[in-house]
C-alpha positions in Angstrom: 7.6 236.5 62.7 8.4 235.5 59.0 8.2 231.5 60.4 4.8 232.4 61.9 3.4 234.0 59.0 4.6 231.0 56.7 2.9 228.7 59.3 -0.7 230.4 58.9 -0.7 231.2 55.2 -2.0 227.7 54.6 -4.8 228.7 56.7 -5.4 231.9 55.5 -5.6 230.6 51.6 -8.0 228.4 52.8 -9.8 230.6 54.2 -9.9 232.8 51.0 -10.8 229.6 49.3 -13.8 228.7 51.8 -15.1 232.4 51.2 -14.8 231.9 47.3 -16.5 228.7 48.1 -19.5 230.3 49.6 -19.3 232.6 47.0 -19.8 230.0 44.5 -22.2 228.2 46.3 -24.7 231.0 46.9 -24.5 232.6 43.5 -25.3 229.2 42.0 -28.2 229.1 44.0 -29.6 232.0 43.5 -28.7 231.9 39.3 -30.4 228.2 39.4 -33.5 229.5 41.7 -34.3 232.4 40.0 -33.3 232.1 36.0 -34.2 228.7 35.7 -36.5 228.0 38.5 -35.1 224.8 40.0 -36.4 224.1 43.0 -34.9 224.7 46.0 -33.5 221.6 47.4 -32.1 220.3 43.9 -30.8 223.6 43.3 -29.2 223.6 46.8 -27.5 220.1 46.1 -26.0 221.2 42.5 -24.1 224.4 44.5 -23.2 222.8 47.1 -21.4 220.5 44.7 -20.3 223.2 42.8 -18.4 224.6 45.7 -17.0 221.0 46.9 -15.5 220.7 43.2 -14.1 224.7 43.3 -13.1 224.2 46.9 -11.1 221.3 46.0 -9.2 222.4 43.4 -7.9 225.4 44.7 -7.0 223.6 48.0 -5.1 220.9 46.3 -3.4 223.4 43.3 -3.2 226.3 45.9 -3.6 225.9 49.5 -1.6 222.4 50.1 0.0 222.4 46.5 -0.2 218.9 46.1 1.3 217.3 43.4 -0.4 213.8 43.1 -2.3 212.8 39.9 -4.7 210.6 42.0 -7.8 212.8 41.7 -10.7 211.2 41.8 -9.0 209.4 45.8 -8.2 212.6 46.8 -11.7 213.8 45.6 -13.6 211.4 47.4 -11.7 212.1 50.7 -12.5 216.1 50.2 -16.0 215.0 49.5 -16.4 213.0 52.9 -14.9 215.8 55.1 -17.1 218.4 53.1 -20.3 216.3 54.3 -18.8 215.2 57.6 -18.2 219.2 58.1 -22.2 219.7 56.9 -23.2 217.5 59.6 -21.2 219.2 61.9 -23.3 222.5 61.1 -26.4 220.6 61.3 -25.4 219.3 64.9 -23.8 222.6 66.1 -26.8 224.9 64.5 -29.3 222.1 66.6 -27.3 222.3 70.1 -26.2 226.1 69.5 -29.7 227.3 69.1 -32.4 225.4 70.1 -30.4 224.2 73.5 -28.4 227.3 74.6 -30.9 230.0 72.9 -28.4 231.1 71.0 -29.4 233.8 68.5 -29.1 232.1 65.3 -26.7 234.7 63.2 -24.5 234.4 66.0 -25.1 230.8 66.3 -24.0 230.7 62.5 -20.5 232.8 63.4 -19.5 230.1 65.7 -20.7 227.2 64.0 -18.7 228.2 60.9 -15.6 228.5 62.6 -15.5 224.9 64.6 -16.6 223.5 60.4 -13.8 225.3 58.7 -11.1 224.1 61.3 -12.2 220.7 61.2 -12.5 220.8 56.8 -8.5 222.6 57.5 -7.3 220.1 59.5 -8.9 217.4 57.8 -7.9 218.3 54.4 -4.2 219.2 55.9 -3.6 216.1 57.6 -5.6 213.3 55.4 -7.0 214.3 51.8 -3.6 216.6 50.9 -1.4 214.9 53.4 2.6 214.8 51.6 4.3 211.5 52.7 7.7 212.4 54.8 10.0 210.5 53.0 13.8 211.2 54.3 16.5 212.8 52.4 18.6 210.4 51.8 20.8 212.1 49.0 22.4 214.4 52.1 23.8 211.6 53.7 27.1 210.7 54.1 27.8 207.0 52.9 30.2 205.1 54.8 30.7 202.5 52.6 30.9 202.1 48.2 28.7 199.4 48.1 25.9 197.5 50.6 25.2 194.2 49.4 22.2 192.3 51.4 21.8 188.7 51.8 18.3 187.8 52.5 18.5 183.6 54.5 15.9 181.4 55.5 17.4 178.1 56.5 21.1 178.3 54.3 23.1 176.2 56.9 24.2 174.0 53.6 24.9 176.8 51.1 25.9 180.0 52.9 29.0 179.9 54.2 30.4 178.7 50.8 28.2 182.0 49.4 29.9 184.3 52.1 34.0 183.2 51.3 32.6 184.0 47.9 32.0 187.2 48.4 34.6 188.1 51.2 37.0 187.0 48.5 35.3 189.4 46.1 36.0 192.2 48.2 39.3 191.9 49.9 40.8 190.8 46.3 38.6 194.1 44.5 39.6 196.2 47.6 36.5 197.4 48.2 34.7 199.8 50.3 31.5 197.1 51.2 29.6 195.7 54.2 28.0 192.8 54.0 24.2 192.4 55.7 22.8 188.9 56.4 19.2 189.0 57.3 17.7 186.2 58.8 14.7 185.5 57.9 13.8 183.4 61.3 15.8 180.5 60.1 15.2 177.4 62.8 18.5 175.4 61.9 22.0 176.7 62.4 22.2 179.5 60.0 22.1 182.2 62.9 25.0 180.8 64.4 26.9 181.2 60.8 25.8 184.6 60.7 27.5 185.7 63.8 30.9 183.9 63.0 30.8 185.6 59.5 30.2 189.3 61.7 33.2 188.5 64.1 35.8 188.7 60.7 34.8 192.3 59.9 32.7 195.6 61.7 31.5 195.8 58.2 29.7 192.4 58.2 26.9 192.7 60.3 23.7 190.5 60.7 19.9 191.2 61.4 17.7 188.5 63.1 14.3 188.5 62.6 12.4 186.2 64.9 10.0 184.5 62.8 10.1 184.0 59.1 8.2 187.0 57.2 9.1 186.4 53.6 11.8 187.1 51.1 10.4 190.8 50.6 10.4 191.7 54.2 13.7 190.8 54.8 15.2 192.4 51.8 13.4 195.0 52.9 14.7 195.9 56.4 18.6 195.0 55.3 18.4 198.0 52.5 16.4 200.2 55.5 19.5 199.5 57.5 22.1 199.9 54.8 24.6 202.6 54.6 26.2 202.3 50.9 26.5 204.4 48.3 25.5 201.7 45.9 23.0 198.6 47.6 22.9 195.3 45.7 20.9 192.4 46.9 21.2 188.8 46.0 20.3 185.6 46.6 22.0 183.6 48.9 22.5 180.0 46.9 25.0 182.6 44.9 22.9 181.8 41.6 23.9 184.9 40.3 28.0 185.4 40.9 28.9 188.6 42.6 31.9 188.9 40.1 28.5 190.1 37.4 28.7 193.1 40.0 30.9 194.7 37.5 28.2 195.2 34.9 25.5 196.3 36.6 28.0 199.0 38.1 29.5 200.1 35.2 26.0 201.1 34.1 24.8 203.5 37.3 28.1 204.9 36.9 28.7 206.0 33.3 24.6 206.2 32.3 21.8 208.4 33.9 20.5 205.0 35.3 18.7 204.6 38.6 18.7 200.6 38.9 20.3 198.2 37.5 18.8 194.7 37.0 20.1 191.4 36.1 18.1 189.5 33.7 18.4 185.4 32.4 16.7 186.3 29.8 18.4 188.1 27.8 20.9 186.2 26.1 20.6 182.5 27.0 23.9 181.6 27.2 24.5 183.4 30.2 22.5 180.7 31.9 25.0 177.9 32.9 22.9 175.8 33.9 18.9 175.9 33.6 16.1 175.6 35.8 13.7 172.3 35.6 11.4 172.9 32.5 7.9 173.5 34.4 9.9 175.9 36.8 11.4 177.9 33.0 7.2 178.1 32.0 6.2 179.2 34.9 8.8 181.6 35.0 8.3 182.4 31.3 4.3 182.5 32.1 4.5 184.9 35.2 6.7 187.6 33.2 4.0 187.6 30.5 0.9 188.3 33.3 3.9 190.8 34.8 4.3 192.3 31.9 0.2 192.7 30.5 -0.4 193.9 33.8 1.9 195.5 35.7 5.5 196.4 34.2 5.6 196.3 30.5 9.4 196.2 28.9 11.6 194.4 31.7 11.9 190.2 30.5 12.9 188.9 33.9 11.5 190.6 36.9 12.5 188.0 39.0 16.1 187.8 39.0 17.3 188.0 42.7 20.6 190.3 41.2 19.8 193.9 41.6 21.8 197.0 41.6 20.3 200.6 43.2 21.7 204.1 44.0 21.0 204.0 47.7 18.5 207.1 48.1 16.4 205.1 45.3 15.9 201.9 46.9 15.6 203.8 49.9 12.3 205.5 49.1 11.1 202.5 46.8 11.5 200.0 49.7 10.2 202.7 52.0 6.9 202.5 50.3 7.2 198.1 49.5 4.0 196.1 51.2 4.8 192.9 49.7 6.9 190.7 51.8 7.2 187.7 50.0 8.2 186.7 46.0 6.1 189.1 44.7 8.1 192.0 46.1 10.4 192.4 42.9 7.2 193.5 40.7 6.2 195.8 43.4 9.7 197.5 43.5 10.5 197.8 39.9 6.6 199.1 39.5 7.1 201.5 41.6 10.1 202.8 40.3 8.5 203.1 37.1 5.6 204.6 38.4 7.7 207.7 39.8 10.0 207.8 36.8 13.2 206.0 38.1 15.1 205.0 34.8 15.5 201.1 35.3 18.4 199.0 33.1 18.3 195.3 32.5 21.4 193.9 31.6 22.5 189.8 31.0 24.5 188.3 33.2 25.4 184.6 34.4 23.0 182.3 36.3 23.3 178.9 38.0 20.1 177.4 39.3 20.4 175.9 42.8 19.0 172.5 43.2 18.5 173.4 46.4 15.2 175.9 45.2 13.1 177.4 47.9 10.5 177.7 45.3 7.0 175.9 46.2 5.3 175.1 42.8 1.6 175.7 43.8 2.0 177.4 46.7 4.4 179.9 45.6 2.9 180.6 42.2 -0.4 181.2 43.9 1.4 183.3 46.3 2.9 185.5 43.3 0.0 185.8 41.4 -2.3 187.1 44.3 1.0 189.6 44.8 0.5 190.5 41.4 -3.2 191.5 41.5 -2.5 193.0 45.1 0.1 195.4 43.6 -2.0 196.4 40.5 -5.0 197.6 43.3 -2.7 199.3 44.9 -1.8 200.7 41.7 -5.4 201.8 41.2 -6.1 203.3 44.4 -3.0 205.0 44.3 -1.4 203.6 47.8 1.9 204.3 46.1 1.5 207.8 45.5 3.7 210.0 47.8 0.9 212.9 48.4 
């Protein structure tokens, strides 16, 4: 009984609210009409907007209790079921009456019953719809640490990447599998990948049959992960995995949520530097990342990054970019719900071997960038 009642008070609040509503709309009317003689068609439109705006705000406040800041989105969708529900009088009030001969107070009974189920379920399942995100603090982690190797064509660099790291964990004794996602590679990389799974249960690869982008494939290893802690990195091994230490020590002794690694700052972390136009357009992106999107973080870009798993589990959850541009998307949206984000130096070796197109890829990332600030703006991030 109690599970039945807690089922229909969202319909019964909105009911109270649809009869406040009418209240509202009425009274205006008849105050505009007849104090300050309006006429009647303007003085109809100004109530009936003055019960759309009272309607909506104790729907979203009360009724569905939604906590997103996004008004003037969610406004605009109340606003189109409000007039798709006053069509739906017209119609019903056209068919009702002047087909059936239905007597028209009657006609108005019915009529406003079919209009306040459609505004209830419209409202309930678009305007105030709450994303379901999963609770992934309740799970149970079967490993320390997840780290995820996004590949796209590393038959020359990825085996000496994965002794690496093996190394790195059988010598630190650690609790970590190891995904390889490949990014629909067409030399021998796949092969690799499944005589790197056969050494351990905890090394496990996910093939993805055509090539989708950096983002996306990052994307689906964290999905898959099962860590308590989920690193990603690049597979040319740029970044060491023996920096691991530092970006660790920070989500365990601070009240930090990610941890980044950054080239920029202090320079003599970098052993060996990048080509000069690559350092300026690096240098020039950060600067358009950080005027538009993210201000405060000097190296967006660095493909070493640290994250307590239910974090990069709702981020990623919510990522759209699948290519370079996804690192702005996920540390934006951190930010933008409040996840505390540290960027700490560490050592950096560029690859010769860059997968980095110069015009391509720049364009690439800037339309990202200006994709992800829309987003931004219409609020495609927000959870409710």
């Amino acid at each position: 009984m109690k599970n039945y009642i807690k089922n229909l008070l969202p319909f019964i609040k909105y009911s109270i609210v649809g009869i406040i509503g009418t209240a509202v709309d009425i009274g205006s009317l008849y105050i505009l009409v007849d104090y300050f003689a309006f006429g009647i068609i303007f003085a109809s439109s100004i109530s009936f907007i003055l019960a759309v705006v009272n309607n909506f705000i104790l729907n979203k406040i009360w009724t569905f209790q939604n906590k997103s800041k996004n008004y003037r989105k969610l406004f605009i969708k109340f606003l189109i079921v409000s007039i798709v529900g006053l069509g739906l009088t017209l119609i019903s009030m056209q068919i009702l009456v002047f087909t059936f001969k239905i007597w028209y107070l009657f006609a108005k009974a019915i009529t406003s019953i079919i209009v306040m189920l459609w505004n209830f379920l419209a409202n309930k399942f678009w305007t105030f719809k709450t994303k379901d995100f999963k609770n992934f603090k309740t799970q149970d982690f079967k490993y320390d640490l997840s780290i995820i190797l996004p590949c796209y064509n590393e038959e020359k660099r990825i085996e000496s990447t994965f002794k690496i790291i093996d190394k790195y964990i059988k010598d630190n004794n650690l609790k970590s599998e190891i995904i390889f996602v490949n990014d629909g590679s067409t030399d021998n990389t796949q092969d690799l990948l499944n005589k790197f799974s056969k050494k351990s249960s905890a090394y496990k690869n996910i093939e993805l049959s055509n090539n989708q982008g950096k983002g996306y494939a990052v994307k689906k290893g964290v999905l898959n992960s099962n860590g308590k802690y989920i690193l990603f990195t690049d597979s040319d091994n740029s970044t060491p995995i023996s920096e691991l230490p530092k970006l660790m020590h920070v989500l365990d002794k601070k009240n930090i949520d990610i941890c980044i690694g950054s080239r920029y700052l202090d320079n003599k972390t970098v052993k060996i530097k990048q080509p000069l136009y690559r350092i300026i357009i690096s240098r020039l992106g950060n600067f358009l990342i950080s005027l538009l999107l993210i201000d405060g973080i000097k190296d967006t870009q660095c493909g070493f990054k640290l994250f307590k798993s239910n974090v990069a589990k709702e981020i990623f959850e919510m990522q759209k970019v699948k290519r370079f541009g996804f690192d702005m998307e996920v540390l934006i949206t951190a930010k933008h719900y409040g996840f505390k984000i540290k960027e700490v130096p560490v050592s950096w070796i560029n690859s010769e071997d860059s997968r980095f197109r110069l015009i391509k890829d720049s364009f690439i990332t800037l339309k990202d960038l200006l994709y992800i600030k829309l987003n931004l703006i219409t609020g495609r991030y927000n959870k409710y």
